[in-house]
Backbone as CSV, one residue per row, in Angstrom:
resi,resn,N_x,N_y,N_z,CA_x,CA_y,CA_z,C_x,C_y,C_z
1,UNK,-46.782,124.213,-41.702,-45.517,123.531,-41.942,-44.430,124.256,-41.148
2,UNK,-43.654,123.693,-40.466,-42.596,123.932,-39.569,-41.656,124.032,-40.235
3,UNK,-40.829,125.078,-39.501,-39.487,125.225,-40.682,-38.439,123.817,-40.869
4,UNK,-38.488,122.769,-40.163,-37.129,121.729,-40.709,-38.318,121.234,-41.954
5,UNK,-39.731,121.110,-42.142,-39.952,120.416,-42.993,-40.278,121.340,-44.409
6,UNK,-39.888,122.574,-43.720,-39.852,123.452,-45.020,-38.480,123.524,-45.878
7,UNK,-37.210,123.373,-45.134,-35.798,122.626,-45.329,-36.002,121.813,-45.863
8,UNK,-36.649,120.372,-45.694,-36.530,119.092,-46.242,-37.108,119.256,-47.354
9,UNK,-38.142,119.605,-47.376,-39.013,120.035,-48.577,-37.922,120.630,-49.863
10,UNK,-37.304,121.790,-48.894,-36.886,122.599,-50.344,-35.890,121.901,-50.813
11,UNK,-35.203,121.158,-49.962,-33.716,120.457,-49.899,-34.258,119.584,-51.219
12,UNK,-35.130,118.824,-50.696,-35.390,117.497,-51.447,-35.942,117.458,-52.877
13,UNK,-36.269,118.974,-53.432,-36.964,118.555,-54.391,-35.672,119.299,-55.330
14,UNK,-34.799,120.109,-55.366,-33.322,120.414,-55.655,-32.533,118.840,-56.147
15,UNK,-33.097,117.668,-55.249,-32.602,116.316,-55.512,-33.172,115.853,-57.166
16,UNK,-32.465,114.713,-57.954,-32.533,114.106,-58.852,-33.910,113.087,-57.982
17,UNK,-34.696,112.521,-59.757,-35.620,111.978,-58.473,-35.364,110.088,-58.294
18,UNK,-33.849,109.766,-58.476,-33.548,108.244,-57.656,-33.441,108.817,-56.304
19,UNK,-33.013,110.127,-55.986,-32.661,110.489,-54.734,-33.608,110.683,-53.822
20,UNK,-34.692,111.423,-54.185,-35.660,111.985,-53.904,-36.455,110.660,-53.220
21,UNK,-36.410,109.410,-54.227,-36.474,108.290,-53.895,-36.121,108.002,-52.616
22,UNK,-34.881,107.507,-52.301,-33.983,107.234,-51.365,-34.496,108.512,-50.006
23,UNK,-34.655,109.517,-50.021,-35.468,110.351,-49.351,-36.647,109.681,-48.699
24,UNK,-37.326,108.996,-49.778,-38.608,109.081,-48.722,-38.725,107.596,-48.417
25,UNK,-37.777,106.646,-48.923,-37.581,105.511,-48.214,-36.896,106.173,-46.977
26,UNK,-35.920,106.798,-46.335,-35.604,107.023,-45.410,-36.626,107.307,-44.610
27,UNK,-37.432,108.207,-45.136,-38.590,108.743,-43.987,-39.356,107.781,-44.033
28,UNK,-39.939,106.683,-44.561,-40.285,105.494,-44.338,-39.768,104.654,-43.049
29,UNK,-38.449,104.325,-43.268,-37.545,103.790,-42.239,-37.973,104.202,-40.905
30,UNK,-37.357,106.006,-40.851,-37.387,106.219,-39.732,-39.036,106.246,-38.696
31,UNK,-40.261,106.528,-39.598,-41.539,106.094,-39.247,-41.770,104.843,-38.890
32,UNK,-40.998,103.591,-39.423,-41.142,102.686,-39.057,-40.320,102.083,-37.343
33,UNK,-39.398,102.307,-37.581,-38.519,102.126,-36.348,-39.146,103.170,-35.232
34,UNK,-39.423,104.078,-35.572,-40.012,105.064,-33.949,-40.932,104.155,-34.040
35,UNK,-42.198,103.311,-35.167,-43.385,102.770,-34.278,-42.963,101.882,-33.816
36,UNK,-41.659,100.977,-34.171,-41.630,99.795,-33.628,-40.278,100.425,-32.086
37,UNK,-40.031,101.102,-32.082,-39.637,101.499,-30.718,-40.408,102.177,-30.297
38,UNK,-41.571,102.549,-29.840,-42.725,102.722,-28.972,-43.229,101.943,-28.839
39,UNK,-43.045,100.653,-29.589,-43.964,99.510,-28.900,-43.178,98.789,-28.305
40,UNK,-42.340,98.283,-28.791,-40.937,97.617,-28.006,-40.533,98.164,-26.096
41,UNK,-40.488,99.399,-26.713,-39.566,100.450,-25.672,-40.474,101.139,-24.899
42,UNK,-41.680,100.382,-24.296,-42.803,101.585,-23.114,-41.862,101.090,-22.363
43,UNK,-40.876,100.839,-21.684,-40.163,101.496,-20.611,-38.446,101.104,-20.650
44,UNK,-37.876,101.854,-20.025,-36.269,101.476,-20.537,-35.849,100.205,-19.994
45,UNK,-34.246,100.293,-21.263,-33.998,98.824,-20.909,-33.583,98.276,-19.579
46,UNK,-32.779,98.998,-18.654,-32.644,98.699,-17.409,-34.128,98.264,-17.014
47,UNK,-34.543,98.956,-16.805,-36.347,98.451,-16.248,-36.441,96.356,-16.824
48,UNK,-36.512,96.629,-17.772,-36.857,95.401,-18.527,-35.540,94.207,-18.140
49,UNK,-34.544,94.406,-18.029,-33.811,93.512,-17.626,-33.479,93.154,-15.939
50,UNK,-34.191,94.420,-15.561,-34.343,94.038,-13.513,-35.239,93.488,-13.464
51,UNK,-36.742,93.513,-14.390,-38.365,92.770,-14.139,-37.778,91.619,-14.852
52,UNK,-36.829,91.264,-15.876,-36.506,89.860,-16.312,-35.769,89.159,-15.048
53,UNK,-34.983,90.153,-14.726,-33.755,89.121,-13.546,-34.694,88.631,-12.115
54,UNK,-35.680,89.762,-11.921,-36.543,89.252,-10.971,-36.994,88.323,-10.932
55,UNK,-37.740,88.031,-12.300,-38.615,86.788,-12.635,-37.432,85.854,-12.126
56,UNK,-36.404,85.720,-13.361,-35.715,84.412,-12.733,-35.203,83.812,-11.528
57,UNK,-34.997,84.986,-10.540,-34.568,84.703,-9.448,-35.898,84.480,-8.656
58,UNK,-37.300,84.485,-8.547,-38.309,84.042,-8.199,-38.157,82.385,-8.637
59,UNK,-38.049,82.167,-9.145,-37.841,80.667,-9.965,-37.138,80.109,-9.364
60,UNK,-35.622,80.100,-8.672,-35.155,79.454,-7.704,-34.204,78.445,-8.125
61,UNK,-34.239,78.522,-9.542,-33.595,77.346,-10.074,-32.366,77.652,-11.257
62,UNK,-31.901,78.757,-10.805,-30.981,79.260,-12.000,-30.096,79.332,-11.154
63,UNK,-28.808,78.056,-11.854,-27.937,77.945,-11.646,-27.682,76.509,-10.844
64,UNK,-28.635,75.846,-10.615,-28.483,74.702,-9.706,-28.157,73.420,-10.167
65,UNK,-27.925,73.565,-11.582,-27.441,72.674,-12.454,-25.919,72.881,-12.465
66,UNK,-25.051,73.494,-11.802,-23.840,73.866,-12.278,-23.252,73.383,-10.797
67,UNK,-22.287,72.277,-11.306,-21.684,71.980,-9.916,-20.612,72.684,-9.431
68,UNK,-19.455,72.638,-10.525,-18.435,74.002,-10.454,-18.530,74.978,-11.358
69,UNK,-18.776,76.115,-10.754,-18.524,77.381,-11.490,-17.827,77.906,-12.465
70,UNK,-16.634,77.030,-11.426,-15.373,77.984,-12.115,-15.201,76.616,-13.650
71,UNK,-15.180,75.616,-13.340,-15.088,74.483,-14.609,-16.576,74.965,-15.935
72,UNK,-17.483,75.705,-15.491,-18.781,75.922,-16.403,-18.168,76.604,-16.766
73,UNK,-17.522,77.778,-16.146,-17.580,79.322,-16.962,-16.140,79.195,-17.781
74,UNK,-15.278,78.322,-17.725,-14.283,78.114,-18.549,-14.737,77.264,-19.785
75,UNK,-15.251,76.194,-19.821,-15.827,75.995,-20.794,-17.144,76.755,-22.088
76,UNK,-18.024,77.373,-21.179,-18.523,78.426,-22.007,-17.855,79.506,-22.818
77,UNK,-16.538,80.100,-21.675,-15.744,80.744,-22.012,-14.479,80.277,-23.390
78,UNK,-14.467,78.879,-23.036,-13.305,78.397,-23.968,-11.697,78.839,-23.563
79,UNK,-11.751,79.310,-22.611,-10.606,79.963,-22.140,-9.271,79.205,-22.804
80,UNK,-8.455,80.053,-23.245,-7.257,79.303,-23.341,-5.997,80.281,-23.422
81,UNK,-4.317,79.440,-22.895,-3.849,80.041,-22.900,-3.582,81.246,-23.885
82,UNK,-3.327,82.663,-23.655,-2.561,83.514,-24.258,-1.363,83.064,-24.835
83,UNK,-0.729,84.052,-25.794,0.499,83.639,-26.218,1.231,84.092,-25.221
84,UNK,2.192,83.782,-25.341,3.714,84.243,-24.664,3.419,83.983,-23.119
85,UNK,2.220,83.379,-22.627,2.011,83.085,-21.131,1.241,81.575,-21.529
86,UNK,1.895,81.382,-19.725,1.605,79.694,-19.652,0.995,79.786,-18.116
C-alpha cells in the first residue's frame, strides 16, 4: 500500500459511515470515468477533430447547399441589432 492510499484509508475511516459512503461512491465515479476516458480518449481531441474535418472535406459536399454565406450565417446566428446601435 502506497502512502496516498494509506492517507485515504486513515482519512476515511475517521469519517461517519453516510460519508464513508459518499467516499467510495466517489472512487466509484472516478474508476468509472478514467475507463470511459480510455476508451473514448486513445488519442487527443485535436487528432479526432482534424481525422473528422478530413473526412468531410474528402466528401466534397459541405457547404454546397449554401448560396449566400453571409445570409446563412446570419440566420443561424439570429443576429440582431444591439442596443443603443443601429
Amino acid at each position: 500500500m502506497n502512502a496516498i492510499t494509506q492517507k485515504i484509508l486513515e482519512k476515511s475511516t475517521m469519517l461517519p459511515t453516510a460519508l464513508q459512503q459518499e467516499v467510495l461512491d466517489f472512487v466509484s465515479f472516478l474508476q468509472y470515468k478514467q475507463k470511459t476516458y480510455k476508451q473514448d480518449n486513445e488519442q487527443p481531441n485535436g487528432k479526432k477533430i482534424v481525422n473528422l474535418m478530413e473526412q468531410i472535406a474528402k466528401r466534397g459536399t459541405v457547404f454546397k447547399s449554401i448560396q449566400d454565406p453571409v445570409a446563412w450565417q446570419r440566420e443561424i446566428r439570429k443576429d440582431r441589432p444591439l442596443p443603443g446601435r443601429k
